[in-house]
Wavefront OBJ file of the C-alpha trace (Angstrom):
o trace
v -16.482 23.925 -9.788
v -18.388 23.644 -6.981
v -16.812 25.643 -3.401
v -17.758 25.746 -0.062
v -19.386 29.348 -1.033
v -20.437 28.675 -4.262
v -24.148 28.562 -3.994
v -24.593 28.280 -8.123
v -23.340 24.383 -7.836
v -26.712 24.351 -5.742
v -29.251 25.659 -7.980
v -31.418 23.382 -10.176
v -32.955 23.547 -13.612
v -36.380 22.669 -14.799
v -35.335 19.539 -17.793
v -36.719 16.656 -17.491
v -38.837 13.929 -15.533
v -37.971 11.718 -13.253
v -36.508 8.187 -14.225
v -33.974 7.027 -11.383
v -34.826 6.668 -7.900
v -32.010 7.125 -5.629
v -32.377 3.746 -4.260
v -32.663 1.913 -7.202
v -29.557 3.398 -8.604
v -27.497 2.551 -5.314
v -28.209 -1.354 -5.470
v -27.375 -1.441 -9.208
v -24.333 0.431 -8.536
v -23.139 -1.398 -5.097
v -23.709 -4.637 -7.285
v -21.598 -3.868 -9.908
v -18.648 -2.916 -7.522
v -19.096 -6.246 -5.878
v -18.825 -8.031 -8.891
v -15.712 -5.681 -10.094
v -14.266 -6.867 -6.328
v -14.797 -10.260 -6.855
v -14.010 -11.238 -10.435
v -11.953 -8.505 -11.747
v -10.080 -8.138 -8.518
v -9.475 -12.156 -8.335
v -8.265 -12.067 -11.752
v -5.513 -9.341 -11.209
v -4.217 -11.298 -7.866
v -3.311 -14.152 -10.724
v -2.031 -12.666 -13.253
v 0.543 -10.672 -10.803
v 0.819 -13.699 -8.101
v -0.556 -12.048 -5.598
v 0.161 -14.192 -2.002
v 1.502 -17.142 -3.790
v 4.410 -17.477 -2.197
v 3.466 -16.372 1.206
v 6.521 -14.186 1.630
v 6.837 -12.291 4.725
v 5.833 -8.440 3.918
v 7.968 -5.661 4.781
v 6.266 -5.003 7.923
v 8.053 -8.119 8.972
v 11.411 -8.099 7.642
v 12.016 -4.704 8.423
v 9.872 -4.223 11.529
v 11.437 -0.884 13.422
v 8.461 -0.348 15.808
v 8.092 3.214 14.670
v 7.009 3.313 10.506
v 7.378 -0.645 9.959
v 4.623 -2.515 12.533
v 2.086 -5.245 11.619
v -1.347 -4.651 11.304
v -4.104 -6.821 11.540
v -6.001 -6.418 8.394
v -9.422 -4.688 9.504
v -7.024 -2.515 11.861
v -4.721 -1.166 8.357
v -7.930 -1.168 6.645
v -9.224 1.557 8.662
v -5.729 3.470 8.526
v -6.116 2.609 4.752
v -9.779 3.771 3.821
v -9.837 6.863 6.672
v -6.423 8.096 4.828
v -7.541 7.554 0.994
v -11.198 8.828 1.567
v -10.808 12.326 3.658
v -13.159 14.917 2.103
v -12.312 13.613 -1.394
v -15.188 11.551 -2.466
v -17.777 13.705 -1.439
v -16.207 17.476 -2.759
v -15.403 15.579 -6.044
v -18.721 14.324 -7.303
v -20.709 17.387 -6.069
v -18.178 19.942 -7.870
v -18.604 17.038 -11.264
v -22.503 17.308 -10.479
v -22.472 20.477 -12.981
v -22.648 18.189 -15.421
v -25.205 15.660 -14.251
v -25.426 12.403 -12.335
v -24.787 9.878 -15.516
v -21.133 10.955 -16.186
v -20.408 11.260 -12.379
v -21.592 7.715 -11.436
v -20.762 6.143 -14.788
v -16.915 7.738 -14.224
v -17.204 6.410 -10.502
v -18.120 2.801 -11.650
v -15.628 2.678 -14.732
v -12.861 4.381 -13.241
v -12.955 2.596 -9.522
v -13.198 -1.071 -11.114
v -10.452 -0.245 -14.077
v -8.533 2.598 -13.024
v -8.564 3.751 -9.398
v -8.510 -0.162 -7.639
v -6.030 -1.387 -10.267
v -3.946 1.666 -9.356
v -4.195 1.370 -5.638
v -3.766 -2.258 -5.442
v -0.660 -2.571 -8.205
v 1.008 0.231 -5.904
v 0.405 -1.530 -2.958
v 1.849 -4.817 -4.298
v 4.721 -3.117 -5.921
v 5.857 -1.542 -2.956
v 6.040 -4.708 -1.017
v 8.277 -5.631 -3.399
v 10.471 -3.090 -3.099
v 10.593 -2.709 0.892
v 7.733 -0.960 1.454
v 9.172 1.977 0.015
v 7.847 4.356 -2.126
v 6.569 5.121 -5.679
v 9.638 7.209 -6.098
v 11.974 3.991 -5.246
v 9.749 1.733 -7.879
v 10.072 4.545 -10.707
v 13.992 4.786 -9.403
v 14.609 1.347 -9.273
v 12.194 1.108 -12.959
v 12.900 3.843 -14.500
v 15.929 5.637 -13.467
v 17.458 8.172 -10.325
v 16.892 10.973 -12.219
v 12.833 10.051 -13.412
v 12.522 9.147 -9.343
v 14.244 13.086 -7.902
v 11.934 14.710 -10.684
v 8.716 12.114 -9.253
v 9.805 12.921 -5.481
v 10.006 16.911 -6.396
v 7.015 17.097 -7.659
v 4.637 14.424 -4.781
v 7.114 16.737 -1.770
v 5.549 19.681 -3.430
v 1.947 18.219 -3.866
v 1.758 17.181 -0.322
v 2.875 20.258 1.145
v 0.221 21.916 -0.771
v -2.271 19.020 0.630
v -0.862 20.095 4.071
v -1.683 23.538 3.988
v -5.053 22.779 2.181
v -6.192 20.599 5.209
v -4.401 22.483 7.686
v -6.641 25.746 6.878
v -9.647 23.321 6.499
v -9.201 21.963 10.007
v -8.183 25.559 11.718
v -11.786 26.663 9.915
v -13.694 23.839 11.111
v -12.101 24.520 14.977
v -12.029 28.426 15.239
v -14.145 31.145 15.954
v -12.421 33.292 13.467
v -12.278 32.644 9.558
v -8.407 32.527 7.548
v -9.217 36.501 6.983
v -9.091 36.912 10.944
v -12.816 37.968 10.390
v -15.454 36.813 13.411
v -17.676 33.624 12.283
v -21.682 33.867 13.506
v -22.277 33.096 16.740
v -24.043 29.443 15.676
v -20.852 28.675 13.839
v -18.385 29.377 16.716
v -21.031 26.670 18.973
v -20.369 24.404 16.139
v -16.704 24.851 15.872
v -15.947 24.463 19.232
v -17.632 21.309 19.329
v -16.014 20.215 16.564
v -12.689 20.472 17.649
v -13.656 19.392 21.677
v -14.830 16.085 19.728
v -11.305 15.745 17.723
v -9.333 16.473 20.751
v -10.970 13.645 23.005
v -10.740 11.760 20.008
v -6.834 11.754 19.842
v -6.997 10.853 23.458
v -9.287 7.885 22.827
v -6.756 6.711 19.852
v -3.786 6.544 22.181
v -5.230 4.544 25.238
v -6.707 2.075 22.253
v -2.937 1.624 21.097
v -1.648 1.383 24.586
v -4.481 -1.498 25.411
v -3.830 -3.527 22.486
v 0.383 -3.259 21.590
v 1.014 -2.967 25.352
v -1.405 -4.956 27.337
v -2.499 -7.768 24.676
v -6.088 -6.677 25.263
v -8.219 -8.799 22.549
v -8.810 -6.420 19.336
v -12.492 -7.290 19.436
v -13.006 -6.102 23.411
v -10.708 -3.301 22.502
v -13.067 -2.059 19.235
v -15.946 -2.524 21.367
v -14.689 -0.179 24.592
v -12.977 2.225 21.753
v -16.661 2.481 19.849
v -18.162 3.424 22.636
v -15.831 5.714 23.835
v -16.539 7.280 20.687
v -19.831 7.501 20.936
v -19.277 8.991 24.640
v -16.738 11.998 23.089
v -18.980 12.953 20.470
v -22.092 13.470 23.549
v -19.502 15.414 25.774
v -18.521 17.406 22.912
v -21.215 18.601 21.396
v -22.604 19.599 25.666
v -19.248 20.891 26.905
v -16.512 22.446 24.554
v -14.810 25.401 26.479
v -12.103 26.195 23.560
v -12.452 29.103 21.275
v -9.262 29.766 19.733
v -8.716 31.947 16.530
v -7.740 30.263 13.195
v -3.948 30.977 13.408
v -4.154 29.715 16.966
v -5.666 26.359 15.544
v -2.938 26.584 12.577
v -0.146 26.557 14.997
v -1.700 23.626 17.397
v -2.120 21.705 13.880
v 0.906 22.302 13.201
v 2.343 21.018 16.118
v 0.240 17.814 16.216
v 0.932 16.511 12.662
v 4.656 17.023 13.546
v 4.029 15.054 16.298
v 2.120 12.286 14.793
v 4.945 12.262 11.589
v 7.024 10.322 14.055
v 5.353 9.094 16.701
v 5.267 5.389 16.472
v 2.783 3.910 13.986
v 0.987 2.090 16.842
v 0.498 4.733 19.855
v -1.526 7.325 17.542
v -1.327 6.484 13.630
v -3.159 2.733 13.576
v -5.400 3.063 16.501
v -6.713 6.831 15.111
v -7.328 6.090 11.651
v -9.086 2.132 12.755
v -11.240 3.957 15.333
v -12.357 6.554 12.479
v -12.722 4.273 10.024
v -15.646 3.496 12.259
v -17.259 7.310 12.006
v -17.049 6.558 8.148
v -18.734 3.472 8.467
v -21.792 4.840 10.184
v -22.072 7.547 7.928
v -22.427 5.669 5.159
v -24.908 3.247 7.021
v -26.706 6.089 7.940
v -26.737 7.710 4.227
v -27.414 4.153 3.250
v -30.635 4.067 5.391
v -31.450 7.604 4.536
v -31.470 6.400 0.443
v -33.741 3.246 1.736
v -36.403 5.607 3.715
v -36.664 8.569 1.258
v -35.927 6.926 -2.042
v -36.530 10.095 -3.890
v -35.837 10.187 -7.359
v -33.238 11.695 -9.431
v -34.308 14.409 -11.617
v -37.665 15.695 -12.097
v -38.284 19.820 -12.102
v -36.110 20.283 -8.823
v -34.031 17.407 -9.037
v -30.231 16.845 -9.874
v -30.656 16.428 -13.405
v -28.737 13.182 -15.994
v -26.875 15.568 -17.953
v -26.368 19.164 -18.203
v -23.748 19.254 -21.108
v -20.103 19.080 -22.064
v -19.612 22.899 -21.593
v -21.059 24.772 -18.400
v -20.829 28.199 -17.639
v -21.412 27.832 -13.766
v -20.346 31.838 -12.918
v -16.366 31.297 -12.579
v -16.356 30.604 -16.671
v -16.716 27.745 -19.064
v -16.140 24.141 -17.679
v -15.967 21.446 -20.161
v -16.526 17.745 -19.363
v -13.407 16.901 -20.474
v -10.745 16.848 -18.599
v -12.984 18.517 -15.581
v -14.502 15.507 -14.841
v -11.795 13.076 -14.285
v -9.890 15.576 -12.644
v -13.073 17.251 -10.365
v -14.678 13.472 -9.415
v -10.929 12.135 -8.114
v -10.596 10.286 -5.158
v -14.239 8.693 -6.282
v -12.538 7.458 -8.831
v -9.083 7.356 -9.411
v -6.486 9.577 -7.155
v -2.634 10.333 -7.458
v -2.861 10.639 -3.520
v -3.790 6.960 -3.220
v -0.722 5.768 -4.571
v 1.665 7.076 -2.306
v -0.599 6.161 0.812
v -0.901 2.393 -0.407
v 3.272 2.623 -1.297
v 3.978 5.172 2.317
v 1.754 3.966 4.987
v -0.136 0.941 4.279
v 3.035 -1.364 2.976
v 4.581 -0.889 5.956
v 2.018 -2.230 8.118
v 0.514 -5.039 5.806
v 1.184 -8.132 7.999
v 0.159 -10.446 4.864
v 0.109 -9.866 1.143
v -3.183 -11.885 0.808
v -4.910 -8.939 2.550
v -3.657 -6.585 -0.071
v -6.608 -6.772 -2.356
v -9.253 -6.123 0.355
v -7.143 -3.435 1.734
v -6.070 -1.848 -1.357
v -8.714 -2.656 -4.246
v -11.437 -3.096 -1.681
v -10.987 0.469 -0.068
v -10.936 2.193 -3.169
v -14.369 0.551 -4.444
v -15.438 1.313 -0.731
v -14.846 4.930 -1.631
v -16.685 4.485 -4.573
v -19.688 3.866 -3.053
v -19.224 6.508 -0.599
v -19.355 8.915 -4.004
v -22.650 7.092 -5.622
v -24.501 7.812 -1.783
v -22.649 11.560 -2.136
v -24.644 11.980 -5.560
v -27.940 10.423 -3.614
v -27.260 13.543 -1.588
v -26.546 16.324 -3.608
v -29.873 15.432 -5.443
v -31.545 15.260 -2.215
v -30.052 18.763 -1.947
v -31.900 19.918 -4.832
v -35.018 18.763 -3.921
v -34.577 20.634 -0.054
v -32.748 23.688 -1.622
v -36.149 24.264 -4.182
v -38.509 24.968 -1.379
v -36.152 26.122 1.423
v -35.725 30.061 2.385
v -32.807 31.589 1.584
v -30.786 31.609 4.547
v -32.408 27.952 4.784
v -30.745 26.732 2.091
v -27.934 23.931 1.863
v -25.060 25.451 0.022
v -20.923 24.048 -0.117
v -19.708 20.527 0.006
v -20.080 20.158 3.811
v -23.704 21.845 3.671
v -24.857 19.230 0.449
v -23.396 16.199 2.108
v -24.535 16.181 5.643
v -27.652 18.426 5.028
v -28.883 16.657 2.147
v -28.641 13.290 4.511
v -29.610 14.476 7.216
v -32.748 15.620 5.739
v -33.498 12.586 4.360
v -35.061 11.771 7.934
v -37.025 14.591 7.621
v -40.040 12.774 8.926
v -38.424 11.847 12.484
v -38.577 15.831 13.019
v -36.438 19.011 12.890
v -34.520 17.694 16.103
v -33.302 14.985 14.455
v -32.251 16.138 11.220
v -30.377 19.275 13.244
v -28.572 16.172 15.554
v -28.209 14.224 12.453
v -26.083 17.181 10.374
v -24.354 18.364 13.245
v -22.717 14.572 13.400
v -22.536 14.150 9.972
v -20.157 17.420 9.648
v -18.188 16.433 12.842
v -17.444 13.386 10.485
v -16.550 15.214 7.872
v -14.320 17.267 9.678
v -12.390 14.084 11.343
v -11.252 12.967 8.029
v -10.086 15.603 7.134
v -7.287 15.443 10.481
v -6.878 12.000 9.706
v -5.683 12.697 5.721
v -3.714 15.941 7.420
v -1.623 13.801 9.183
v -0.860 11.055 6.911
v 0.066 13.592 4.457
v 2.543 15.063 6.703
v 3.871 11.584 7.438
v 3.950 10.711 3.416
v 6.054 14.126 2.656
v 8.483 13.049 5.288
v 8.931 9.691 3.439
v 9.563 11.528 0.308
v 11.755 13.780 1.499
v 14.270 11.743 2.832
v 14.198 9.092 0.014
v 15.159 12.084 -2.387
v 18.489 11.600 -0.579
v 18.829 7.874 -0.865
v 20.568 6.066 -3.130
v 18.890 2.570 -5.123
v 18.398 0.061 -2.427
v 19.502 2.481 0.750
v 17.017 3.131 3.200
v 17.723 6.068 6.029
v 19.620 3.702 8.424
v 22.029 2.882 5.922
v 23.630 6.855 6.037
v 25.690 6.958 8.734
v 27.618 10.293 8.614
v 27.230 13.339 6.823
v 25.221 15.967 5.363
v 22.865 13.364 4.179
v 22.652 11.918 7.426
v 21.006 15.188 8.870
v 18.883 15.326 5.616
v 17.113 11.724 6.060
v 16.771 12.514 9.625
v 12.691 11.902 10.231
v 12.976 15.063 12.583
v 14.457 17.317 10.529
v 12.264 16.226 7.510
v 9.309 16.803 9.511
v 9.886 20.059 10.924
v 10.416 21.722 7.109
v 7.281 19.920 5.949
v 5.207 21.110 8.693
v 6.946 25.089 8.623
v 6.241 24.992 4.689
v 3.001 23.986 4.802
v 1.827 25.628 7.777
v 3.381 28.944 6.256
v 1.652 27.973 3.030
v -1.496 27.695 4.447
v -1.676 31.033 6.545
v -0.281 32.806 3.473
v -3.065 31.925 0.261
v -2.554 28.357 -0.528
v -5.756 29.114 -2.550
v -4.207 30.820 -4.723
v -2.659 28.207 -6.622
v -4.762 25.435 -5.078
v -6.688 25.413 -8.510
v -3.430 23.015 -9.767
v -4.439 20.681 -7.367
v -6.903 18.603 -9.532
v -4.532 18.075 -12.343
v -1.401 17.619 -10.364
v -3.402 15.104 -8.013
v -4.328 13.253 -11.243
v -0.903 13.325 -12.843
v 0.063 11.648 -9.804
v -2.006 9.017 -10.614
v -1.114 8.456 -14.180
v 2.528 8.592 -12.913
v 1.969 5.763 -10.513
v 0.229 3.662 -13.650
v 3.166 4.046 -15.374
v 5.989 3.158 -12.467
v 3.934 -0.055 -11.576
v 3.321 -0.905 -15.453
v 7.525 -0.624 -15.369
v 7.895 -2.656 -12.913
v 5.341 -5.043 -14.246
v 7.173 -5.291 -17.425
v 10.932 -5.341 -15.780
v 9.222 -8.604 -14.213
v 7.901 -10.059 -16.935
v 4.016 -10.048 -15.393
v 1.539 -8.900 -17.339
v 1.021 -5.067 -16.776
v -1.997 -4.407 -20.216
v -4.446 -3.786 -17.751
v -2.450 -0.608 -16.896
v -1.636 1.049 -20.466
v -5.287 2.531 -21.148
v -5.739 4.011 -17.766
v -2.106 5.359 -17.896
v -2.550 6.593 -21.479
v -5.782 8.270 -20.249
v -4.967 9.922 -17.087
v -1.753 11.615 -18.883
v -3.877 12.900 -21.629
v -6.427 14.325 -19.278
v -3.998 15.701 -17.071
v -2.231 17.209 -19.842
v -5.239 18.890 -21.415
v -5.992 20.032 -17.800
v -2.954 21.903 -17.164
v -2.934 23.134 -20.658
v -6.222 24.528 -19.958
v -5.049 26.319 -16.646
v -2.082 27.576 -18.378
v -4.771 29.552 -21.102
v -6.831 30.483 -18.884
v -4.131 32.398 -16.249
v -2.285 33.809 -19.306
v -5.607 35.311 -19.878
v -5.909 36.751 -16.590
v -2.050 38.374 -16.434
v -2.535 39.680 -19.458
v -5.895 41.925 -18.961
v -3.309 43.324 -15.952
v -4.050 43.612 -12.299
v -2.948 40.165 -11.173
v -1.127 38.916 -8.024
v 1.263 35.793 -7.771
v -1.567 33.774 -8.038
v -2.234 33.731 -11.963
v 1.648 33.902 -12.422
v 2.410 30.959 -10.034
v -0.239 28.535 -11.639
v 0.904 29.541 -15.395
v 4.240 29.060 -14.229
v 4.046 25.517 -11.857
v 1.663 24.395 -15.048
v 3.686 24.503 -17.264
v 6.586 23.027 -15.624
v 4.104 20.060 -14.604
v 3.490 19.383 -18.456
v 7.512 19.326 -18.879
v 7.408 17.208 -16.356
v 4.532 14.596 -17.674
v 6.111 14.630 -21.010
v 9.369 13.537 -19.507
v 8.571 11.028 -17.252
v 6.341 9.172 -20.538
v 9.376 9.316 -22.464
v 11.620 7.469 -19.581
v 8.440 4.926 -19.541
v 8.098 4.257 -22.963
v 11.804 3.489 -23.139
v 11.254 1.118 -20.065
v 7.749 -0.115 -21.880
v 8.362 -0.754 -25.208
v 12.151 0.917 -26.215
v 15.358 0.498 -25.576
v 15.538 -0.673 -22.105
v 13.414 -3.836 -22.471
v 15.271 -4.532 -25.947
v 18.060 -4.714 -23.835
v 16.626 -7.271 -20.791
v 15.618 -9.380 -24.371
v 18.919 -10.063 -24.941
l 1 2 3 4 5 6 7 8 9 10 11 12 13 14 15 16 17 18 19 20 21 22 23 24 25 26 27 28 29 30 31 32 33 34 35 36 37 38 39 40 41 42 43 44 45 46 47 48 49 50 51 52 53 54 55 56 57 58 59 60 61 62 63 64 65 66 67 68 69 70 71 72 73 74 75 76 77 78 79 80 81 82 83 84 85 86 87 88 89 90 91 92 93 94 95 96 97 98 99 100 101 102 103 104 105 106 107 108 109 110 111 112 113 114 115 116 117 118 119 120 121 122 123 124 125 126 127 128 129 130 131 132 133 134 135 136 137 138 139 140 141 142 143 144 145 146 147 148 149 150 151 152 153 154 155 156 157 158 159 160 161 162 163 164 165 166 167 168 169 170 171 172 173 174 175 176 177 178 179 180 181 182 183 184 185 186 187 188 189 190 191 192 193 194 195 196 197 198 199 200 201 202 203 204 205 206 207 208 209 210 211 212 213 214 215 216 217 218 219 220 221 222 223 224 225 226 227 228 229 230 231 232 233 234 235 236 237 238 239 240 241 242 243 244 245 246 247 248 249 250 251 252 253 254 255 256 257 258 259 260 261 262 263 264 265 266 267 268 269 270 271 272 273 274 275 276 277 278 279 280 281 282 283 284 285 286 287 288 289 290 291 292 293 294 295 296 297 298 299 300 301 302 303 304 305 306 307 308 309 310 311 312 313 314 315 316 317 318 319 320 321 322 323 324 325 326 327 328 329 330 331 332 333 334 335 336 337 338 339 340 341 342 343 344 345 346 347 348 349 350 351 352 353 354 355 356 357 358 359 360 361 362 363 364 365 366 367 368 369 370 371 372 373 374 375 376 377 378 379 380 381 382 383 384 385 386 387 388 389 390 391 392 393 394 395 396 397 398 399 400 401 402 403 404 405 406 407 408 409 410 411 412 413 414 415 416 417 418 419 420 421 422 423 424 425 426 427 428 429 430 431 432 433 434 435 436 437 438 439 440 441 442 443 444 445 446 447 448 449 450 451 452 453 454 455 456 457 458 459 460 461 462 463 464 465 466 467 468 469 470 471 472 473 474 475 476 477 478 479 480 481 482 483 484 485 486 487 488 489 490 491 492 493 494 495 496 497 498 499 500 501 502 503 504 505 506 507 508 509 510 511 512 513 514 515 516 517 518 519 520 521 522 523 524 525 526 527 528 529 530 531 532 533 534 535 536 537 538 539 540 541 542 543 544 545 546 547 548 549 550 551 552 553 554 555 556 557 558 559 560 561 562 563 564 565 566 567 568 569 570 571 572 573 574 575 576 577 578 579 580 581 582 583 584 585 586 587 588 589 590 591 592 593 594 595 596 597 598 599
């Protein structure tokens, strides 16, 4: 699997000739998405009535001002795609790339038109119908209270673990120290600094944006243009002036504070305008990687190329990896990702202001991020090509490095200026989405925590006194997500971070099976969601079974920390967990619960 240190996900061998050009492959595969959008997506819309009867959404009906606010569609589209697409579709596809670019892209295309849109959209639409509230309320209301507490243990703990994942990320990409309290190089702390001046001004920029448009009616179009330039202005003062140089745990602790801040502040001051203004970073950087493809048009493969396929088993260093399940758990968020699901049923239902914008929104996004993976893979074989006859020190190693050095020097011929301007931007990118996920994450585990407490149908204002009342509290929910994974993340969240893969993908078959439940409760067709379900829970499965070897094998040659104990351990409690949660939906599917509705 390819790491930000890992330089052997970098090194090419000598196969075979070129056959692909970079460009080439991007048109074919940016026309088959469209035509997945527009036929495939259309089709779904009908068969589960999609906007037919114009209903007023949840952001309507249960409009609070602080979680439950309209959006206007290209406004929750950017909270939408800048939440879903973080650092996912690029790490994925270059840690898959050990295995060449056919499976990656042919995984991206298959599972973004069949698995990953079908799941974002049906748990987008689902939640609507079920007050904008979570997957955990669809499996409860589906499936059962106890299949939804065992669901809602198991996302809490995933997102806690995504918390202190993008905490550490962030605090590394800010300080001038590394998690190890060791000293970074002197071009790194320049970089740093800037990075986090630019993130800073950019929070700044976010909340005058909401204030102009929820407070003084300022037209969305005069506001985007005065907010995109602002942008443009707080990435030039950044990267000239950043005076803050603050250790990692000194950025852990600011994090901290900010996402607990932004888990409640009001949807419109910081959460909308942040993630639409961003939305706009992502944009360029694909039109700039898109432009990149178009000027250099290099071709795949060749003697110092990314190569078509490597094989099912690869030895890359840190032992064997086999194509399957690594693939469809390594590619993710370019293709299918738990994490999706409980964005589209946390954040995004709350703000849809109509359900006709739900299939751009959800379906759209996610074949967005698809193409965001194909121009990743343009990249990391770009990467190759540099890495083959660059010096050591020279060359372009990690997922940040391979991304925004690999496009960056794809403008090689406007001079060394530009391709140092062009990566330093690139990676300040980068780095933004990974905030923006941080904080929707935090937001998402507060959701989850406090429907744990809820009974079918209740909401937190319906708890009035209590124990329970302090426990669906927003504040109080906040403040032990943001302590646990904050904690987490200082203390070795890498140390079982290797689960995340498989538990991000059982999320994802999970989510197939609530909305196929729900589907099938409402007597829509749900088919196109039994193979992708069925698949993801097999691969996820074999995943975790293959952790579970693999640390068993570690404890027992002696010498090991909590680490090896905590993944064998939270594995094999996942697989209980995945086998339980099938049973409850085949009952709901095919046994004894719909025999019942029959009659």
């Amino acid at each position: 699997m390819c790491g930000e240190s890992n330089e052997k996900c970098i090194i090419p061998k000598e196969k075979e000739k070129d056959f692909m050009n970079t460009l080439v492959l991007l048109l074919i595969c940016i026309a088959i998405l469209a035509c997945g959008y527009i036929f495939y997506g259309r089709w779904l819309c009908k068969q589960w009535g999609v906007g037919e009867n114009d209903e007023p959404t949840p952001a309507h009906t249960l409009e609070d001002g602080v979680d439950y606010v309209p959006a206007k569609a290209p406004v929750l589209m950017g909270h939408h795609f800048s939440s879903i697409a973080g650092a996912g579709p690029i790490t994925g596809p270059i840690g898959a790339a050990i295995f060449g670019w056919v499976p990656v892209v042919l995984w991206v295309l298959v599972g973004g038109i069949f698995f990953g849109g079908v799941h974002d959209f049906g748990a987008l639409f689902a939640s609507l119908r079920h007050k904008g509230q979570s997957i955990g309320e669809i499996i409860s209301a589906n499936m059962g209270r106890r299949a939804k507490r065992l669901f809602i243990t198991f996302a809490y703990l995933t997102l806690i673990l995504v918390v202190a994942a993008f905490a550490s990320i962030v605090a590394g990409t800010f300080g001038n120290t590394n998690a190890a309290g060791e000293a970074v190089s002197a071009a790194a702390v320049e970089t740093n600094a800037s990075v986090a001046m630019v993130s800073l001004l950019f929070i700044l920029i976010a909340i005058v944006f909401g204030f102009l448009v929820y407070r003084r009616n300022v037209p969305m179009g005069t506001a985007t243009v005065i907010g995109v330039i602002a942008i443009v202005a707080c990435m030039a003062i950044g990267m000239s002036f950043h005076p803050i140089y603050l250790s990692y745990k000194a950025w852990m602790i600011i994090v901290g504070i900010y996402i607990a801040v932004a888990s409640v502040t009001p949807v419109w001051i910081l959460l909308q305008p942040r993630d639409y203004l961003s939305s706009f970073l992502l944009y360029a950087m694909l039109a700039v990687a898109l432009v990149g493809v178009v000027i250099s048009h290099a071709n795949l493969g060749g003697a110092d190329g990314l190569q078509a396929f490597e094989g099912f088993a690869i030895d890359n260093g840190n032992g064997v990896q086999y194509m399957f399940p690594v693939l469809f758990t390594t590619v993710a968020c370019g293709a299918i990702s738990g994490f999706h699901s409980l964005v589209s049923s946390g954040t995004t239902s709350k703000q849809l202001d109509k359900e006709k914008d739900a299939k751009p929104i959800a379906y759209g996004g996610m074949l967005l991020e698809c193409v965001l993976a194909v121009v990743t893979v343009c990249a990391i074989n770009f990467a190759y090509k540099y890495n083959a006859t660059a010096a050591d020190g020279d060359k372009l190693v990690g997922a940040t490095g391979i991304f925004a050095g690999g496009i960056a020097n794809m403008y090689a011929g406007l001079g060394p200026k530009a391709v140092t301007i062009l990566r330093t931007l690139l990676t300040l990118t980068y780095s933004a989405f990974c905030l923006t996920s941080l904080d929707t994450a935090t937001r998402l585990a507060r959701f989850m925590f406090q429907e744990f407490w809820l009974e079918p149908g209740q909401t937190a204002k319906d708890i009035k006194e209590g124990w329970k009342k302090v426990l669906v509290n927003p504040y109080f929910a906040t403040i032990l997500t943001v302590v646990l994974g904050i904690i987490l993340g200082m203390t070795g969240y890498t140390k079982i971070w290797g689960l995340f893969g498989a538990a991000n993908q059982l999320l994802a078959g999970i989510g197939l099976l609530a909305v196929a439940a729900w589907l099938a409760n409402c007597g829509k067709n749900n088919k196109m969601f039994l193979i992708p379900m069925a698949f993801m829970i097999v691969v996820t499965i074999c995943s975790l079974c293959l952790t579970i070897k693999n640390q068993i094998g570690i404890i027992v040659k002696g010498g090991a920390d909590w680490g090896p104990w905590a993944q064998a351990i939270i594995g094999a409690l996942l697989v209980v967990l995945a086998i339980f949660l099938v049973i409850e939906g085949w009952d709901t599917l095919f046994g004894k619960k719909k025999k019942a509705e029959a009659k």
